[in-house]
Backbone as CSV, one residue per row, in Angstrom:
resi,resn,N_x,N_y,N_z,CA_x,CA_y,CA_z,C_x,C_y,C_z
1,UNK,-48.732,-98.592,43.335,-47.979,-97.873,44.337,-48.666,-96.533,44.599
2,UNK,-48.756,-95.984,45.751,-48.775,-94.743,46.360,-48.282,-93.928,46.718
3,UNK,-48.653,-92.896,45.918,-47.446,-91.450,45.495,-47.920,-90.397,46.562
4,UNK,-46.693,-89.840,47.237,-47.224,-89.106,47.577,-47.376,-87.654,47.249
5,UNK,-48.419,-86.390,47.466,-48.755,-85.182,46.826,-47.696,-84.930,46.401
6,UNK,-46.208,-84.397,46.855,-45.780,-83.926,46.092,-44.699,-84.382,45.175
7,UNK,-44.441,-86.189,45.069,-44.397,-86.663,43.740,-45.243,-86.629,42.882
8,UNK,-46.173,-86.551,43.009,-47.856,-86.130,41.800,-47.548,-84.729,41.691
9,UNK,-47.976,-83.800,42.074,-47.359,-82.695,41.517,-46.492,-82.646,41.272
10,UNK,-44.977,-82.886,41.477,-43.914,-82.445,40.135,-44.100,-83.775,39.370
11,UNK,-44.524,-84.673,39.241,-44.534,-85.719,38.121,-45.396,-85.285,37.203
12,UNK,-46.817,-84.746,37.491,-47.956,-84.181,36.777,-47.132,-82.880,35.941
13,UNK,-47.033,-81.982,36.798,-46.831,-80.758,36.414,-44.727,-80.723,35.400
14,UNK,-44.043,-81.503,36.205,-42.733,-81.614,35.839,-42.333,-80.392,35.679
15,UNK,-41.956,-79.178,35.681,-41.605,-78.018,36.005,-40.322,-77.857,35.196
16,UNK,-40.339,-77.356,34.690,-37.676,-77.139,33.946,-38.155,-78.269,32.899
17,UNK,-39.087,-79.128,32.596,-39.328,-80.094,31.576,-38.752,-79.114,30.445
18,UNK,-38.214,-79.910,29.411,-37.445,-79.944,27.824,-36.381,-79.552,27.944
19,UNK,-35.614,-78.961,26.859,-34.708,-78.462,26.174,-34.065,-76.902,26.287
20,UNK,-32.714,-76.873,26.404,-32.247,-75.621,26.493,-31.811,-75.635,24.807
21,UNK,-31.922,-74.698,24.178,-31.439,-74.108,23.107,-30.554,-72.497,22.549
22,UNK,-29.604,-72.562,22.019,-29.035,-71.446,21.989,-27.661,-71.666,22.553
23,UNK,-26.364,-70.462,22.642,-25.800,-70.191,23.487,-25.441,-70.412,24.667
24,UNK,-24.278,-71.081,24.785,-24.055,-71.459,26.466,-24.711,-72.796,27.343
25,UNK,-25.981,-73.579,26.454,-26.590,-74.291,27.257,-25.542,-75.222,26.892
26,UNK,-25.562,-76.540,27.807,-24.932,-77.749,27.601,-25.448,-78.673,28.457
27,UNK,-25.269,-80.041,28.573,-25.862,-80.626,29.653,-25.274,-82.215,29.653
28,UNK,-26.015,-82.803,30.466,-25.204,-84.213,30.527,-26.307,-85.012,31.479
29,UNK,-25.901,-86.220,31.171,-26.954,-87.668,31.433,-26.371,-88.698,32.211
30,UNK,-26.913,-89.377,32.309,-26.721,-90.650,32.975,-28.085,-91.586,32.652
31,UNK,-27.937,-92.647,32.915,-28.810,-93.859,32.991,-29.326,-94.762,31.445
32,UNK,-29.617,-95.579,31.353,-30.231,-95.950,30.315,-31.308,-96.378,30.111
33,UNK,-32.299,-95.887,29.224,-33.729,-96.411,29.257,-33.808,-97.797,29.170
34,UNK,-32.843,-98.648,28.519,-33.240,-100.102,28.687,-33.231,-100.942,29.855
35,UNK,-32.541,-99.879,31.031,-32.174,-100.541,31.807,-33.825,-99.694,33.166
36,UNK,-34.367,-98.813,32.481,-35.690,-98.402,33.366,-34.933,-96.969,33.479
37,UNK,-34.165,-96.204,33.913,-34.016,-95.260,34.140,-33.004,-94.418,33.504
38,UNK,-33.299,-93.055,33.003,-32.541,-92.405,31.955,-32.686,-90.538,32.420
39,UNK,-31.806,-90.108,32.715,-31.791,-88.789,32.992,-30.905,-88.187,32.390
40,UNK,-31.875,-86.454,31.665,-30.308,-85.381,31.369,-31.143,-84.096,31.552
41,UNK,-29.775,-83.180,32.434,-30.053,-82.043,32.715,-29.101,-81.242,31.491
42,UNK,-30.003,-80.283,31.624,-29.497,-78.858,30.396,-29.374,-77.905,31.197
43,UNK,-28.199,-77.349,31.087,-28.083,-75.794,31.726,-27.289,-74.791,30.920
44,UNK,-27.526,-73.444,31.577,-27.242,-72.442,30.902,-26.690,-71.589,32.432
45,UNK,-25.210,-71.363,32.263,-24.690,-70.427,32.521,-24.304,-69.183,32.866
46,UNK,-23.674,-68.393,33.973,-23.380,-67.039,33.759,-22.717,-66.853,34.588
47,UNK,-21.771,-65.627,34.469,-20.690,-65.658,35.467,-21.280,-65.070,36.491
48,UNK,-20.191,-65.278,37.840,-20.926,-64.891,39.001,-19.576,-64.576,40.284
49,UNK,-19.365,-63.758,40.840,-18.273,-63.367,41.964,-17.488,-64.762,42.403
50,UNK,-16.387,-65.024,41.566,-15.808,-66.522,41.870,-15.946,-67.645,41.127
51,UNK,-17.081,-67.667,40.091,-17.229,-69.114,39.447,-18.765,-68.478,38.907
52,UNK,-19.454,-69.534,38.243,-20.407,-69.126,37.675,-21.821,-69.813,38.139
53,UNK,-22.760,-68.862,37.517,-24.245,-69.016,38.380,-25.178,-69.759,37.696
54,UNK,-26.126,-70.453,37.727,-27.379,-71.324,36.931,-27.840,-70.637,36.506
55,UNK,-28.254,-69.946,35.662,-29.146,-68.882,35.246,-30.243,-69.651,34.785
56,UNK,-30.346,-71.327,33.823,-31.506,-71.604,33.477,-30.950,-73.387,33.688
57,UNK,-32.191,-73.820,33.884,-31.726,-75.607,33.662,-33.368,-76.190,33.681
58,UNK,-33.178,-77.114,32.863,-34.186,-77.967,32.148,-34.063,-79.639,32.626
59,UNK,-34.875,-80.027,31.774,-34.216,-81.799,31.992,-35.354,-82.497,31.362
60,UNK,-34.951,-83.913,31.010,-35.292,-84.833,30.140,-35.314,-85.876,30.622
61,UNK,-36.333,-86.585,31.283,-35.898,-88.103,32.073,-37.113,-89.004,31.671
62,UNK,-36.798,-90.455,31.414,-37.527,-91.639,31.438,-37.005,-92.510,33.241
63,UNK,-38.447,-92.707,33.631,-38.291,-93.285,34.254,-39.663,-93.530,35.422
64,UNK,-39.703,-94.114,37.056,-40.647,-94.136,37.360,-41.131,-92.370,38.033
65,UNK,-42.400,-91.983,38.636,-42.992,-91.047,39.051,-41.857,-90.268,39.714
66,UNK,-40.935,-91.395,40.507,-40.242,-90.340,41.969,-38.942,-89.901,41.096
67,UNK,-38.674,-90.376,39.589,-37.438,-90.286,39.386,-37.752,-88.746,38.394
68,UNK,-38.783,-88.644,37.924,-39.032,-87.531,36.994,-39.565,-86.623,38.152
69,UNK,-39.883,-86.463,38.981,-40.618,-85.538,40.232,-38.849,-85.175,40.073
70,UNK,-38.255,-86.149,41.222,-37.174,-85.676,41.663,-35.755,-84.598,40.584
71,UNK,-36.190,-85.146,39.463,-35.436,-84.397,38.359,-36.151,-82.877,38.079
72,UNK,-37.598,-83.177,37.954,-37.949,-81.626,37.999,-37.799,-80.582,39.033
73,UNK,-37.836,-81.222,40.539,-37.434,-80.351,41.629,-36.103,-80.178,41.423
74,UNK,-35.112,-80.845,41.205,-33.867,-80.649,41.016,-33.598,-79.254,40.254
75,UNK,-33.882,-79.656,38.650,-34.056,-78.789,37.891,-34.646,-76.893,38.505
76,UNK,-35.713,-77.301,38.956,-36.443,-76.082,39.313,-35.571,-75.225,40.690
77,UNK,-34.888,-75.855,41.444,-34.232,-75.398,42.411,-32.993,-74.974,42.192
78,UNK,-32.342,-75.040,41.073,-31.273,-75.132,40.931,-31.161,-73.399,40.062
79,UNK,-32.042,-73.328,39.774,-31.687,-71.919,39.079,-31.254,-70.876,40.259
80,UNK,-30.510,-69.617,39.900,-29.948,-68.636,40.948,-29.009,-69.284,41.346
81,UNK,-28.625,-70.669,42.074,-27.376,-71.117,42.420,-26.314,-71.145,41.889
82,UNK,-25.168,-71.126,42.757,-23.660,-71.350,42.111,-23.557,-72.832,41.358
83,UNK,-23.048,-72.693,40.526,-22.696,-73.805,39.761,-21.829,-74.930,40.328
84,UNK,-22.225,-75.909,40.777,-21.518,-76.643,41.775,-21.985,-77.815,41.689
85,UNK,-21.399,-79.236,41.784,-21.776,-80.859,41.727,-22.947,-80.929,42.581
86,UNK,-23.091,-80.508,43.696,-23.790,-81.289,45.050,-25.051,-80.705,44.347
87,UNK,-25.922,-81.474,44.811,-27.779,-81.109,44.325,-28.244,-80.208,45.325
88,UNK,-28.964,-79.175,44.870,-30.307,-78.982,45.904,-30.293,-79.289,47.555
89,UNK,-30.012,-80.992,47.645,-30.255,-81.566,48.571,-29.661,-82.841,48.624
90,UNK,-28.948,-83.615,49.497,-28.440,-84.988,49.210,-29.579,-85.689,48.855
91,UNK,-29.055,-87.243,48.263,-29.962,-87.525,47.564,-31.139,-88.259,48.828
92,UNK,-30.355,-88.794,50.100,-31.283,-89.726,50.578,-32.470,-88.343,51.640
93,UNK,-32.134,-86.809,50.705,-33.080,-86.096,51.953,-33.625,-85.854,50.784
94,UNK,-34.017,-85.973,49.414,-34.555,-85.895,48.397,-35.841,-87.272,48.414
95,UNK,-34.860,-87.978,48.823,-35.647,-89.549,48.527,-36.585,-89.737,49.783
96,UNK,-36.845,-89.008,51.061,-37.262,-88.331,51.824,-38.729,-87.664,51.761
97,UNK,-37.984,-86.845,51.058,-38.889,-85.617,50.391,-39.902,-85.787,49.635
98,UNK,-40.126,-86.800,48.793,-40.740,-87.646,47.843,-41.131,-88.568,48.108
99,UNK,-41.003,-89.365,49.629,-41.544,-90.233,50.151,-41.146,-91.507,49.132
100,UNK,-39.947,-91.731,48.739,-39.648,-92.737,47.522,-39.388,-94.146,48.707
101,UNK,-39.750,-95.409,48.133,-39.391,-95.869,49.119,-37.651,-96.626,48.732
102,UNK,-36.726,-96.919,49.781,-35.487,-97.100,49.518,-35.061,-98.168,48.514
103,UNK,-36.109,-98.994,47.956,-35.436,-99.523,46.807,-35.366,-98.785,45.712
104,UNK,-35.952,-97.413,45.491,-35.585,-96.387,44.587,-34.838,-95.321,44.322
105,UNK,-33.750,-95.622,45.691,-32.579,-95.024,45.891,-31.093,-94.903,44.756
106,UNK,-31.166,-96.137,43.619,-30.715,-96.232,42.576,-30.963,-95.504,41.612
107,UNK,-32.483,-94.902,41.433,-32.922,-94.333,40.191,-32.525,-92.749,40.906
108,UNK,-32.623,-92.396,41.817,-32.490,-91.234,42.052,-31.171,-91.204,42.395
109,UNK,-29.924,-92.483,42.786,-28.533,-92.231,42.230,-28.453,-91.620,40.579
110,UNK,-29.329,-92.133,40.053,-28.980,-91.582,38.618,-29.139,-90.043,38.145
111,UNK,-30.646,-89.625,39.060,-30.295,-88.216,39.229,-29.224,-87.615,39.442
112,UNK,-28.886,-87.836,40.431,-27.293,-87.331,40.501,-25.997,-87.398,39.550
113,UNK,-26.099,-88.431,39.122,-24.535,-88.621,38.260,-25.140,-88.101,37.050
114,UNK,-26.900,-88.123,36.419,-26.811,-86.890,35.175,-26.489,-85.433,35.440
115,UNK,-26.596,-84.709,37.271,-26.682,-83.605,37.643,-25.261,-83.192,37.305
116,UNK,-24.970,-84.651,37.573,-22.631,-84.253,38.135,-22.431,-84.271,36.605
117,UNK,-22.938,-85.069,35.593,-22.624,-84.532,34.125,-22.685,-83.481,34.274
118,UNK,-23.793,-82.993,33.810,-24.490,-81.604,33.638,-23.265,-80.395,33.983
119,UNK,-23.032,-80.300,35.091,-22.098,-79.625,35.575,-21.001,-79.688,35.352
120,UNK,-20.677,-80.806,34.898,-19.220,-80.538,34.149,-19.025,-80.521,32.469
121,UNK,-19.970,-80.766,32.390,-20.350,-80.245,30.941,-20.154,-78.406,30.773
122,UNK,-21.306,-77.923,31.798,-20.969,-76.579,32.124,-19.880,-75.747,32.333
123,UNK,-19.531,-76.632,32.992,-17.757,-75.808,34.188,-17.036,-75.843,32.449
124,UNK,-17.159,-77.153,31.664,-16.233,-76.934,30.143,-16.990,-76.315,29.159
125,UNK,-17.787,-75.500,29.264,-18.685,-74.594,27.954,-18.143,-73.024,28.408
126,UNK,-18.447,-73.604,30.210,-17.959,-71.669,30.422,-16.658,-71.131,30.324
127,UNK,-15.486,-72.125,30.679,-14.567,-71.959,31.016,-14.307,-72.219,28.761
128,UNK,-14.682,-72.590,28.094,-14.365,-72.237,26.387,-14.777,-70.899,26.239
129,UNK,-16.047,-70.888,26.825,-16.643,-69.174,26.507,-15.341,-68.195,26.840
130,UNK,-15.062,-68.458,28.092,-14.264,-67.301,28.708,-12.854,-66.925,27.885
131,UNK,-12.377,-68.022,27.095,-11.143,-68.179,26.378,-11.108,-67.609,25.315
132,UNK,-12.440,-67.792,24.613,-12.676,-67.183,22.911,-12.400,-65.849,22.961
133,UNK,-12.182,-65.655,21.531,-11.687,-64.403,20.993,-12.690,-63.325,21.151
């Protein structure tokens, strides 16, 4: 198959690649490697006028070129934003973007439902933070 530049660059480079550690990070997944595709985003928190802001997010994915591209742009775009379900970008202007062709519209559904973890993983770390003593 033929990738285009900028699935090779974020697949090569993967950008937000690993692990959040410490304080506040939390994150959430979707997919299963046995089944070809496996995604989890890590984020880290902070409050922000109304709800709270991305300050950092990472991610961890098995899968083909457009599904780890698309997780690292995810990842990488997402910092500075309000903390919120919807991605970056819907998924079929992502799948677009990456030139994926539409039978890979599933793996990059999975992007999403690890993103919509992720975030509610978050919305319940910040909203414990805010409660503690």
């Amino acid at each position: 198959m033929r990738y285009s530049e900028l699935t090779r660059r974020y697949f090569e480079s993967a950008p937000a690649a690993g692990r959040l550690n410490g304080p506040g990070a939390s994150g959430g997944e979707a997919g299963r490697r046995a089944e070809g595709t496996w995604v989890r985003f890590e984020l880290r928190v902070g409050p922000d006028e109304g709800g709270a802001r991305i300050l950092e997010a990472r991610f961890l994915a098995f899968g083909c070129p457009h599904t780890i591209a698309a997780a690292a742009w995810v990842a990488e775009r997402a910092v500075g934003r309000p903390l919120e379900e919807s991605l970056p970008a819907p998924v079929e202007s992502i799948r677009r973007l990456f030139d994926a062709p539409i039978e890979k519209l599933g793996r990059l559904l999975v992007v999403e439902d690890a993103w919509r973890a992720a975030v509610a993983a978050a919305r319940t770390e910040n909203q414990s933070a805010c409660t503690r003593p």
